[in-house]
KOLBA-606251 format. One record per residue: residue in three letters; x, y, z of N, C-alpha, C in turn. Coordinates in steps of 0.05 Angstrom, whole numbers, plus 5000, padded with zeros to 4 digits. Example, Ala and Ser with C-alpha at 12.3 -4.5 7.8 and 13.67 -1.06 7.14 Angstrom:
% KOLBA-606251
ALA526448865156524649105156526449345156
SER525749555142527349795143525850015157
This chain:
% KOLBA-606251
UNK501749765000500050005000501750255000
UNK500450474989502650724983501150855007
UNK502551055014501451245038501751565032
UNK502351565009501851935003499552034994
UNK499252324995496752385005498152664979
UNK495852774959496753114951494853234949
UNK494653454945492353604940494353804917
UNK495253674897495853754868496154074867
UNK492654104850492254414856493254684879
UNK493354534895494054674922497654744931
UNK499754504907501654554915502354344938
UNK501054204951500954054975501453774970
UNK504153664984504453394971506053244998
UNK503953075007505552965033505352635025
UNK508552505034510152365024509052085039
UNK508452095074508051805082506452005107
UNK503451885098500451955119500151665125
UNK500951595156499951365159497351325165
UNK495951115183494351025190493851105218
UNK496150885230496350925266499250945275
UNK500150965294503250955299501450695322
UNK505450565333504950335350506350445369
UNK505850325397507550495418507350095432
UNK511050045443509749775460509149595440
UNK508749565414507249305398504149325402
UNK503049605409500249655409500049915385
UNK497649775377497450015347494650125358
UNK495350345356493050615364491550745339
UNK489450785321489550875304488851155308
UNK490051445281489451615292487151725291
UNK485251585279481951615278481051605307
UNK482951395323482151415354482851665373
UNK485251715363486751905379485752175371
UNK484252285346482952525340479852605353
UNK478952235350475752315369477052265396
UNK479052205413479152285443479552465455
UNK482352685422482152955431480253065435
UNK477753075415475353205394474053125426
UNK473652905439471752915466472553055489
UNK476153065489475853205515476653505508
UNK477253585488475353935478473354025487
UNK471453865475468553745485467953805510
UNK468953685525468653715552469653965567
UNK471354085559471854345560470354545553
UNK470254525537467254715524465154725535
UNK463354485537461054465560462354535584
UNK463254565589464454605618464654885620
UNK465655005607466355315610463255445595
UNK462255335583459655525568457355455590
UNK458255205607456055215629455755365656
UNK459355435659459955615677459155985667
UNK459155965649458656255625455156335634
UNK453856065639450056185641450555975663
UNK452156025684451255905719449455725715
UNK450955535707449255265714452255085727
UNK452354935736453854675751455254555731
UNK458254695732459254435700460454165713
UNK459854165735459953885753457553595731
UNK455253765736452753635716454753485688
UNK455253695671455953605646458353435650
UNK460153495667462253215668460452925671
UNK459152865686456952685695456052665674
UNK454652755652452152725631454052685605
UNK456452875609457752715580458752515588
UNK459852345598461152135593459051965584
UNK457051905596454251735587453651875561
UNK454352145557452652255532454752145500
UNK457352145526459351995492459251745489
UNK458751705518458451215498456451215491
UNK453251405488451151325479450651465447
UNK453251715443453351805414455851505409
UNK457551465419458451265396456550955392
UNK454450915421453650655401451750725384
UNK449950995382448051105363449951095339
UNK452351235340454751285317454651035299
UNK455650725316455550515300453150375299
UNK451350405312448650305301447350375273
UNK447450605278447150725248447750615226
UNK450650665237452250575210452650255199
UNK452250065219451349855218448449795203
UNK446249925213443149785209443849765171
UNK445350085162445250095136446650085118
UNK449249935132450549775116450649525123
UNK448549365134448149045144450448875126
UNK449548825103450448695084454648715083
UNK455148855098457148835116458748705122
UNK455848645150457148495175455248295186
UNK452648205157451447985170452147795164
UNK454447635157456547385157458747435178
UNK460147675188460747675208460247835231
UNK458847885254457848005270460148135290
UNK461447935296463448045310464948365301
UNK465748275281465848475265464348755267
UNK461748795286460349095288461849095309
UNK463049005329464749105353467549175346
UNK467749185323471049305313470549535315
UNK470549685324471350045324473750155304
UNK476050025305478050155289479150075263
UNK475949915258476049925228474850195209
UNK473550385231471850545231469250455218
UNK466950635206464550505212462650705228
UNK462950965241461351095258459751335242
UNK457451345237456551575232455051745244
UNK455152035241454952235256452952245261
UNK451252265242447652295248446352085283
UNK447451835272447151655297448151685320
UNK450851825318451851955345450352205358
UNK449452405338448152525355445452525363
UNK443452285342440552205355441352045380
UNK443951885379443751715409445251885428
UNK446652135433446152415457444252515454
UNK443752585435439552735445439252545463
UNK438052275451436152125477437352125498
UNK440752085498442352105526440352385542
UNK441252585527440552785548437852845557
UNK436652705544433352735552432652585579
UNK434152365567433152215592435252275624
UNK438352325623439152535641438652805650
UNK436652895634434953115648432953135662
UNK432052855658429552685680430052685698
UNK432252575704433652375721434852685743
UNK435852895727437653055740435453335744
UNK433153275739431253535741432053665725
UNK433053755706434454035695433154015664
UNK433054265653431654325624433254175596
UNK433053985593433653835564434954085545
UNK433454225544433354425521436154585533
UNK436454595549439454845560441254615564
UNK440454375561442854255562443554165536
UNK441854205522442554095491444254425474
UNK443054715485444154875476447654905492
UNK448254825517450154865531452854745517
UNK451354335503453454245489453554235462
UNK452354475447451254525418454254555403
UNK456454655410458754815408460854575408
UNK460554395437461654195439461753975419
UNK459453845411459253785385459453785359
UNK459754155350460254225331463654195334
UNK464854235356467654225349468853895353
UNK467153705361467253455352466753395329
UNK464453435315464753395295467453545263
UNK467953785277469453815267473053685263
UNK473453665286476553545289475553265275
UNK473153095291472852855274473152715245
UNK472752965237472752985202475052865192
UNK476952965214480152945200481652595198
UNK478652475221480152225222479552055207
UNK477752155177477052055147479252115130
UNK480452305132483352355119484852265126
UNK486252125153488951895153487451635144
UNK484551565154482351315139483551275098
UNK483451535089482551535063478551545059
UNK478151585071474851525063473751715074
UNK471051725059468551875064468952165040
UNK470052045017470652204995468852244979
UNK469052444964468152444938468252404909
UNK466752544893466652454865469252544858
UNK470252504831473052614817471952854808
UNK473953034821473853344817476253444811
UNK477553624797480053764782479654084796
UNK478354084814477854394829480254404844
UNK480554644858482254744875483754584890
UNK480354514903481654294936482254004933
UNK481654054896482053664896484753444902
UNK483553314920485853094931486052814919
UNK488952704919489752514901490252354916
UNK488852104916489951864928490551604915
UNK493451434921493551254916491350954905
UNK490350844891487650764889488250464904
UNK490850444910491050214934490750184960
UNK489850444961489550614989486650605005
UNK485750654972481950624997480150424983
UNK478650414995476050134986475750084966
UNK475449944946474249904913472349884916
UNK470249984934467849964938466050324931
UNK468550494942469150714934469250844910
UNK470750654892471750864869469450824853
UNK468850984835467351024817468651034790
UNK466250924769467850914742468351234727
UNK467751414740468551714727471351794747
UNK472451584767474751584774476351454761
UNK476151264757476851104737477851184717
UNK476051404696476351484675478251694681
UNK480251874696480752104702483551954718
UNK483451664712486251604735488751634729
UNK490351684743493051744730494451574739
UNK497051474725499551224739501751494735
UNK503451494758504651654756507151474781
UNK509551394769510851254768510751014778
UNK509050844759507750564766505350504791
UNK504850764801502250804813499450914806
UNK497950844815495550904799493551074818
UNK492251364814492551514831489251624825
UNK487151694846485151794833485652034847
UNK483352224832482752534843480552614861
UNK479552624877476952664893476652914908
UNK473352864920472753154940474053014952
UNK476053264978475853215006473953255021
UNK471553195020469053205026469253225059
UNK470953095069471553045099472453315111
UNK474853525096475853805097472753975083
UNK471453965065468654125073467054175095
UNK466953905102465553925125467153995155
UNK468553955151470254105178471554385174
UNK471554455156471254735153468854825156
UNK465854825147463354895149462354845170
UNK463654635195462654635223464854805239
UNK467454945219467855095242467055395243
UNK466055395221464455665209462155775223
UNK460855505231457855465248458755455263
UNK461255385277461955445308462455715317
UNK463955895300464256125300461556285303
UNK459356205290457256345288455256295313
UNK456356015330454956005351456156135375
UNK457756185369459056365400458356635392
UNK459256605372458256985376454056975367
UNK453056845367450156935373448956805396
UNK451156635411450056545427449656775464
UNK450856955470449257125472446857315474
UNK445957285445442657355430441457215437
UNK441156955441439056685441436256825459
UNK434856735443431956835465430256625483
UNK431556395479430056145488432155895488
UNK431555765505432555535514433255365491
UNK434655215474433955075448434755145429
UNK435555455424435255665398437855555389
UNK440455525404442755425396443455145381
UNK442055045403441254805394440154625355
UNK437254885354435954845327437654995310
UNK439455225308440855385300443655125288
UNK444355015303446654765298444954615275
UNK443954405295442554245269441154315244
UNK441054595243439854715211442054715192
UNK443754875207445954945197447754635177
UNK448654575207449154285197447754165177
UNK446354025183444153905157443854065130
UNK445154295129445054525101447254405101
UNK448654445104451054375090452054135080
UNK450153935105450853565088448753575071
UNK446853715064444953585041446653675013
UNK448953855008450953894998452553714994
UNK454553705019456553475017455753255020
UNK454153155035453052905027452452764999
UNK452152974971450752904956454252804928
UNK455752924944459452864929460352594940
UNK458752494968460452274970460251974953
UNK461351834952461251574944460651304954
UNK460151344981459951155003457451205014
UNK456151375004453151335016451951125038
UNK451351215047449550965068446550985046
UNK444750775031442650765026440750665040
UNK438750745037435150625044434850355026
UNK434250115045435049945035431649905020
UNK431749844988429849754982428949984969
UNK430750224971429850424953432250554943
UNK434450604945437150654939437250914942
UNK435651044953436851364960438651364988
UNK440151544983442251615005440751715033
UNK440951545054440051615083440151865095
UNK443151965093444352135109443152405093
UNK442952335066442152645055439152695055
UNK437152515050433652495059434152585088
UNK435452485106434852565133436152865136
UNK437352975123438853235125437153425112
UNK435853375097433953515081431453575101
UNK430453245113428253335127428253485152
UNK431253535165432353655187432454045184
UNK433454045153433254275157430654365149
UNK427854265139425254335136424954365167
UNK425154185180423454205211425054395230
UNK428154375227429254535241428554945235
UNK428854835208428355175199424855345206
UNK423555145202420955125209420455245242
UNK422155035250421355085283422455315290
UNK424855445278426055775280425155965278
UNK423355965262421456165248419456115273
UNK417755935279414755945288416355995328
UNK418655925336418856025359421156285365
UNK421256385346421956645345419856775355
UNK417156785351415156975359414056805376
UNK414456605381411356485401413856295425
UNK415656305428417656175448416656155476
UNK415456405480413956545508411756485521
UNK411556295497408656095500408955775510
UNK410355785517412255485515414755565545
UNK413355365566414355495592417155305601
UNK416955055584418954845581422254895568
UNK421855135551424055295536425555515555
UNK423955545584425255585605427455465615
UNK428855685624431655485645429955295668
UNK430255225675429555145699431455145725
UNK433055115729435655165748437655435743
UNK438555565756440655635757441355765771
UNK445055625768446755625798448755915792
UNK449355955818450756165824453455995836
UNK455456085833458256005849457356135872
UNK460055995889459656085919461156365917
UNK460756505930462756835933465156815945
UNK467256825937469756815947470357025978
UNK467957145983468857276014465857266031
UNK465257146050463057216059463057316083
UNK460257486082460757646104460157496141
UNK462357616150462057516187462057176181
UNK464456996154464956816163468456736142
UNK469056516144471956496136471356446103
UNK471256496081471456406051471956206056
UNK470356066030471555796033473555736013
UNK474455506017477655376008476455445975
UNK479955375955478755295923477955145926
UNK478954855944477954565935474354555940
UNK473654755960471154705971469354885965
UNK469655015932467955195914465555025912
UNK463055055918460954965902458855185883
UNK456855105882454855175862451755105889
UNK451055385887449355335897445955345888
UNK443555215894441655235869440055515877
UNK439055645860437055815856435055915836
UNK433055905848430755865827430356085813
């Protein structure tokens, strides 16, 4: 297998992109090591944007860890149900993680339900907890992107544009290539090389665009959620786009349209929908309320001793 990677047009030509490094006779891949950065970012982020609107980022340490093993088994369920034909001769096989296999949509329907049902459980408003880790997400999904470029996968069609990238064709799936790749291939000293979207660099550029756009309106928000529906519109605009370059589609089995892009389409009808109709009527809807929120303790109180750093809490107020 060859391991270089160019982006031609760009001038950009790197010589050996591995896979994973080994540390010990243990091989780590770096698809692993980008989503563990990408989670504990994550966790930073919720953490500081929950301390930003006084709420307890004690909570979100607690709710993400459950909220990330329930986005990665949503992640590979997903990606499993619809590509069966797979892994129904070998099963074992859906418990490989670092063959990769995770898709995003499934990761984040299985944290929604995480947090719905930890908001039960924890009293606290679903909706402020879904806007608190809106940001967190978006910058997961962003770094994540990148661990389809040491993969080789989740590409697109053959394109001769700017950003088009050249890969080895021994490099990624033949399940992948397409015959208008095919037709466009080049051997360039006894290697045989196609051209594609980096479809994976679109989309992590366009979620960091939407990240940018959520901190600075997040601020404005008039309701509990707004961040939240504001993400997933966004998002979903932009994969009913890129979604529509890739080559690996996940299909509807029995009908052959692409999953990820029908469901991105119907996300941003309902998301954009719901923007509009609770922009004016939010106030009507008592659930889009905070329901908690905490104040730190005061670093001096009066007629007694401050308390320690270690013994900072959060105290509740309605």
């Amino acid at each position: 297998m060859h391991y270089d990677i160019a982006f031609p047009n760009l001038g950009i030509y790197l010589e050996h992109v591995g896979k994973n490094i080994s540390i010990h006779g243990f091989t780590i891949a770096y698809y692993g090591i980008i989503i563990g950065c990408a989670i504990l970012i994550g966790f930073l982020i919720a953490t500081a944007e929950a301390k930003r609107t006084r709420q307890n980022p004690e909570d979100y340490l607690d709710m993400g860890i459950i909220g990330v093993v329930a986005g990665i088994v949503g992640a590979r369920l997903y990606y499993v149900i619809f590509s069966w034909d797979m892994y129904r001769d070998n099963l074992l096989e859906i418990f490989n993680l670092r063959h990769g296999g995770l898709a995003i949509y499934g990761g984040v329907i299985g944290a929604v339900i995480a947090v719905f049902i930890m908001a039960r459980v924890k009293r606290l408003s679903p909706f402020q907890i879904l806007d608190t880790v809106a940001m967190a997400i978006l910058n997961g999904q962003m770094l994540g992107r990148w661990g389809n470029f040491f993969n080789r996968e989740a590409f697109g069609e053959y394109t001769d544009s700017l950003f088009a990238m050249r890969l080895p064709l021994d490099a990624v799936r033949s399940g992948d290539v397409t015959e208008l790749m095919r037709e466009h291939m080049e051997v360039i000293d006894g290697v045989s090389y196609i051209q594609v979207h980096p479809t994976f660099l679109y989309e992590s550029l366009w979620c960091a665009v939407l990240l940018i756009i959520l901190m600075i309106y997040r601020k404005h928000k008039k309701y509990e959620g707004e961040l939240f529906l504001l993400y997933i519109f966004g998002y979903a605009l932009g994969r009913v786009w890129i979604e529509g370059l890739r080559t690996d589609q996940l299909l509807l089995p029995g009908v052959g349209l692409p999953v990820s892009q029908l469901l991105a389409g119907s996300v941003v009808i309902f998301a954009g929908a719901a923007l509009l109709w609770l922009r004016n009527h939010h106030k009507r809807i008592p659930m889009l309320k905070a329901k908690k929120v905490y104040e730190p303790m005061p670093d001096k109180i009066e007629g007694k001793k401050p308390p320690k750093k270690k013994d900072k809490i959060f105290k509740f107020k309605d």
